[in-house]
C-alpha positions in Angstrom: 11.8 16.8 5.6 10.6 13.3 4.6 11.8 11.7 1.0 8.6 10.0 0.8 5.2 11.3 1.6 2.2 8.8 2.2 -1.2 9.9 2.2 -4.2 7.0 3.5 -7.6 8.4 3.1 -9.2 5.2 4.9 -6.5 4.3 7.8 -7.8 1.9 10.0 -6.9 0.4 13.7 -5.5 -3.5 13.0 -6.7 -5.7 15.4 -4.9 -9.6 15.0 -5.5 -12.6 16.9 -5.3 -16.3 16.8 -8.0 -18.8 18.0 -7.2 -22.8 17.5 -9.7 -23.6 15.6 -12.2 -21.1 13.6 -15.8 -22.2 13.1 -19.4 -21.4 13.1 -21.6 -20.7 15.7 -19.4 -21.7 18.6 -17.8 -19.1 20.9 -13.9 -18.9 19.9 -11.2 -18.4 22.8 -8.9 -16.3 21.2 -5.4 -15.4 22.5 -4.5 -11.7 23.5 -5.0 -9.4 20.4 -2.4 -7.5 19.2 -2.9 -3.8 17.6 -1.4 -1.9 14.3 -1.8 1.5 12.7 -2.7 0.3 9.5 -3.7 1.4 6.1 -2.0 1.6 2.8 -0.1 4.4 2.6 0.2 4.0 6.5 2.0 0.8 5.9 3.8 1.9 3.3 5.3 4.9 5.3 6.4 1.8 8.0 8.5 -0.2 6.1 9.8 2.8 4.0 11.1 4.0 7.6 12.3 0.1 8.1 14.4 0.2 4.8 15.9 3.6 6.4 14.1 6.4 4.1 12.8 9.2 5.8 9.1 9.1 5.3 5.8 10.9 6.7 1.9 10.0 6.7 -0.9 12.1 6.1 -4.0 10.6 7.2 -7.4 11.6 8.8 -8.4 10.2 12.0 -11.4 10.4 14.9 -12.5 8.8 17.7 -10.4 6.9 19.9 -9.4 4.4 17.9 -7.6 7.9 15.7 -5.8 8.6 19.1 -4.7 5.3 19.4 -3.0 4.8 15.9 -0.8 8.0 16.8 0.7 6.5 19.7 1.4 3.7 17.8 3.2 5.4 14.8 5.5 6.4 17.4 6.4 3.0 18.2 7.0 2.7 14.7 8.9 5.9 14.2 6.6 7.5 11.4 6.0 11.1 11.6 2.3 11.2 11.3 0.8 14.5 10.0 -3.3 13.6 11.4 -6.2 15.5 9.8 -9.1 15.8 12.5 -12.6 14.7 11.3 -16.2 13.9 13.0 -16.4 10.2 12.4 -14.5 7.8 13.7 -11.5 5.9 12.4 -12.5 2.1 11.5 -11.3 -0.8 13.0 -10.4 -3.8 11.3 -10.2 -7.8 12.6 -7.9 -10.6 11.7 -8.6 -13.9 13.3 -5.9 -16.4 12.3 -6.2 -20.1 12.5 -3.3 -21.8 14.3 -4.6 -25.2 13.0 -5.2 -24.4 9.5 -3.0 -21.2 9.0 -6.1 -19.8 7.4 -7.1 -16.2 7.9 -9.9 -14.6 8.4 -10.2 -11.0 7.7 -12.4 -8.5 8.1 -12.7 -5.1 7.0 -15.2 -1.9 7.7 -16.2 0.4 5.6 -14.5 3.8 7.3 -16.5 6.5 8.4 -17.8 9.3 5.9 -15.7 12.6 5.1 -16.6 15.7 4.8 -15.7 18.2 2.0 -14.3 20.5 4.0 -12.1 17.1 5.9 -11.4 16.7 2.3 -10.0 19.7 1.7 -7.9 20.2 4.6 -6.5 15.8 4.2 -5.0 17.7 0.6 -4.2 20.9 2.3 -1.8 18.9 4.9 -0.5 16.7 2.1 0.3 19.8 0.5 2.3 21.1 3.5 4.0 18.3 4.4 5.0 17.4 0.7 6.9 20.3 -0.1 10.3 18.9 -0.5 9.6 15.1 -0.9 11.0 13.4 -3.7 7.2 10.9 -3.7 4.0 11.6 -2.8 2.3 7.7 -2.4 -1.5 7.5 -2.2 -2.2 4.0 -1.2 -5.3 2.3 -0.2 -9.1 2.8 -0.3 -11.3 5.8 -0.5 -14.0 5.7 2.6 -17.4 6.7 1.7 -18.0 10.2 0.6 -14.6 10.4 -1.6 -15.2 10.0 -5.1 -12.8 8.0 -7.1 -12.2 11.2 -9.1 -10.2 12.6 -6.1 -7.6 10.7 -6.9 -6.7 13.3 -9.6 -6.4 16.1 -7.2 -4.2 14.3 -5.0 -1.9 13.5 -8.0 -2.4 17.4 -8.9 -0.9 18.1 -5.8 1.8 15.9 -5.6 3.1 17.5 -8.9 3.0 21.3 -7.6 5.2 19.6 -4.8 7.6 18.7 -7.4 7.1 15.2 -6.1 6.3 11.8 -8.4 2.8 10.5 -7.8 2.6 6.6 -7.1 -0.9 5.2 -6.6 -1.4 1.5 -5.2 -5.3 1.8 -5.3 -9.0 0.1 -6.3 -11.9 0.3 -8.1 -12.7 3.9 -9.1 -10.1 5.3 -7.6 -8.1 3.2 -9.9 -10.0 4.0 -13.1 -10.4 7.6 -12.5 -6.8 8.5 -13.2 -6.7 11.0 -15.8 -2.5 11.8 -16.1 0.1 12.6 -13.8 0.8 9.5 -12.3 4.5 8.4 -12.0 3.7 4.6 -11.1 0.8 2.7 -10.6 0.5 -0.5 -9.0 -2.8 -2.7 -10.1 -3.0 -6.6 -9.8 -3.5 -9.0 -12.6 -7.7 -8.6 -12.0 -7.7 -5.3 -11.3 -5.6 -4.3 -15.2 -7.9 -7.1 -16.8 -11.2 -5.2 -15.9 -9.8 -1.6 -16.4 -8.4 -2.5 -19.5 -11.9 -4.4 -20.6 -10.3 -8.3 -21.7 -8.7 -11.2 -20.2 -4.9 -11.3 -20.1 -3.9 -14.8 -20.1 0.0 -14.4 -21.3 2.4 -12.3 -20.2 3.1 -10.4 -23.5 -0.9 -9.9 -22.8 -0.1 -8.1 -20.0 2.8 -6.0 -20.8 1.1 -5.3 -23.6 -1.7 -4.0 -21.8 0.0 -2.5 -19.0 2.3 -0.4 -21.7 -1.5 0.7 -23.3 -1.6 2.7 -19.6 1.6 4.0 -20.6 1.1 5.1 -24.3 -2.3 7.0 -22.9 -0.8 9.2 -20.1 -2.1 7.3 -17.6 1.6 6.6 -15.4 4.9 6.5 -16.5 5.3 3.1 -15.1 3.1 0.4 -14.4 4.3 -2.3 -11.9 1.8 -5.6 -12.5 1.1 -7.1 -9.1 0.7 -11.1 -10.1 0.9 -12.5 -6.9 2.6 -16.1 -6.2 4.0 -15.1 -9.9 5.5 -12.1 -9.1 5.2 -8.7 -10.9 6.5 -6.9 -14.4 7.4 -3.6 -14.0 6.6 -1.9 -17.6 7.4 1.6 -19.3 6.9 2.7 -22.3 10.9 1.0 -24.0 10.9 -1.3 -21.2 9.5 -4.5 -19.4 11.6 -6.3 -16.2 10.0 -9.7 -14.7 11.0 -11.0 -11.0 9.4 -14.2 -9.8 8.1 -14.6 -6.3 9.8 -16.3 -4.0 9.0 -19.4 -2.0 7.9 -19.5 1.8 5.4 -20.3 4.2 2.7 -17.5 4.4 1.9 -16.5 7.9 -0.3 -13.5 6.8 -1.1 -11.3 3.6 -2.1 -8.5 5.2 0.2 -5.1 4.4 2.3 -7.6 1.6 0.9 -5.0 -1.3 1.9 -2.1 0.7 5.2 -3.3 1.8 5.6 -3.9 -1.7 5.2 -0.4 -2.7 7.6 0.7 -0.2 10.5 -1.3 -1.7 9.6 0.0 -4.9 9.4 3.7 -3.4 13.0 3.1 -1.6 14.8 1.6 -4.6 14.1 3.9 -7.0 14.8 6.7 -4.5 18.0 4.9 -4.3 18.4 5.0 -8.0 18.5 1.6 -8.2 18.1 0.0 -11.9 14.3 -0.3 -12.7 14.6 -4.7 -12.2 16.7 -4.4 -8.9 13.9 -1.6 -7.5 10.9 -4.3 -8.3 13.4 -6.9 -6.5 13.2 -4.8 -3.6 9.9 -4.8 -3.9 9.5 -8.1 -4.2 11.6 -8.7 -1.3 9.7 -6.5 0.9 6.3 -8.1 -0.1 7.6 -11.2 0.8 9.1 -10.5 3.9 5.7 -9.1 4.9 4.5 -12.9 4.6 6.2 -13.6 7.1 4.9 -11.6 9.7 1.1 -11.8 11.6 -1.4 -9.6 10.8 -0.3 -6.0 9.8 3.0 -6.0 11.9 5.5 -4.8 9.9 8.4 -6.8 8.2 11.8 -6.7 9.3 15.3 -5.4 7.8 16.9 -9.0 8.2 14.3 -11.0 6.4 14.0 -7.4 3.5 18.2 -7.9 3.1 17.5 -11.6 3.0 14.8 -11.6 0.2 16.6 -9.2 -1.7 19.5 -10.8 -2.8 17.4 -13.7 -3.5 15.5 -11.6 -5.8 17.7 -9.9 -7.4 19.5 -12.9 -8.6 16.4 -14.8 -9.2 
């Protein structure tokens, strides 16, 4: 059975491609598109399996754009657990700019689920999760899932006897009431949940270990972009810079993040070398287009940087 458990409420078929030049009105030749099962917890289950960890998703899918994720999990070698619904699975669009670099993406909304799709997406997760060491929850809620449900999932994840990571948004964010082993929000997304700016970085450990002191997770890891991330608990606080290279996409650099977090605490790896695998991994992700996932040389590479950085 898998170590790691990811569940993506809102998976979505990646579609990448790169035009020379992107601008308005005028029809853009782009080159053959490539295509990705993508997704938070989707990607996260990807380079968990890259780093070697044996991990699963749970997701919903429908449509033919669901059928064609599944085959590509298998490229990936990700045991997908799929939850059948009525809508279909969204598709997503990255146009990349080969002059510029720039990127262009853009994202649907997903299709709406049901209770009952509800029901059974936790009843799967429930299954599936029965000896994993982390349940991750990463990614947005589609329409029709209230932020709230966040709680249930986490409720789940603890009869599983597994630690509950969330890498989410908005009120899926907010909603957490307890439970919650590590959460993962960015510098903008802590500022408006905790209700003030955070201009320094005692600021922001002081206000990630507020999460802490309330119940809300065990351990917050602070997403700050080009400056890195702080991984805080409630006697502790490690720091590891970003590192330095040309960006050829963002896309999946969050969720690859989480994975190395995931993996290097289920290595029992000290809490400052887990966040440099973390930070390895998100930067590794950099490197590749669109939602392809990163590779084990460039991860091995980063790593030592990081931890030494």
């Amino acid at each position: 059975m898998p170590d790691i458990v990811t569940l993506t409420m809102n998976p979505a078929l990646d579609v990448t491609t790169f035009a020379e030049e992107v601008v308005p009105t005028r029809k853009l030749r782009c080159e053959e598109p490539f295509y990705d099962a993508g997704g938070g917890g989707i990607n996260v289950a990807k380079v968990a399996r890259v780093l070697g960890a044996p991990a699963a998703a749970v997701y919903p899918v429908g449509g033919a754009r669901g059928r064609q994720m599944h085959g590509l999990l298998d490229d990936d070698h990700v045991d997908a657990y799929v939850v059948p619904i009525m809508g279909d699975t969204r598709e997503c669009f990255t146009a990349i700019d080969r002059r510029t670099g720039s990127e262009y993406r853009f994202v649907t909304p997903g299709p709406n689920l049901t209770h009952d799709e509800q029901e059974r997406c936790l009843a799967v997760l429930a299954e599936v999760a029965r000896d994993a060491k982390y349940v991750v929850a990463s990614g947005s809620f589609p329409p029709g899932v209230s932020g709230t449900f966040v709680n249930r999932v986490a409720a789940t994840a603890r009869d599983a006897g597994a630690r509950f990571v969330l890498d989410s948004s908005g009120d899926a964010l907010t909603s957490i009431e307890s439970g919650v082993f590590l959460v993962k929000p960015s510098l903008s997304e802590l500022c408006e949940w905790i209700g003030r700016d955070l201009p320094t970085t005692e600021d922001r450990i002081g206000a990630s270990r507020e999460l802490v002191e309330r119940g809300v997770a065990e351990i917050v890891v602070l997403s700050l972009g080009p400056d890195g991330a702080i991984m805080v608990t409630a006697d502790d606080a490690v720091e590891v810079p970003a590192l330095d290279v040309e960006v050829r996409s963002a896309v999946g650099a969050g969720d690859s993040m989480v994975a190395g977090l995931v993996v290097g605490l289920l290595q029992e790896r000290t809490l400052r070398d887990a966040l440099a695998l973390g930070i390895a991994c998100g930067t590794a992700a950099l490197l590749t287009a669109g939602s392809r996932v990163c590779r084990r040389a460039d991860i091995d590479r980063f790593d030592a940087l990081a931890r030494r950085a």
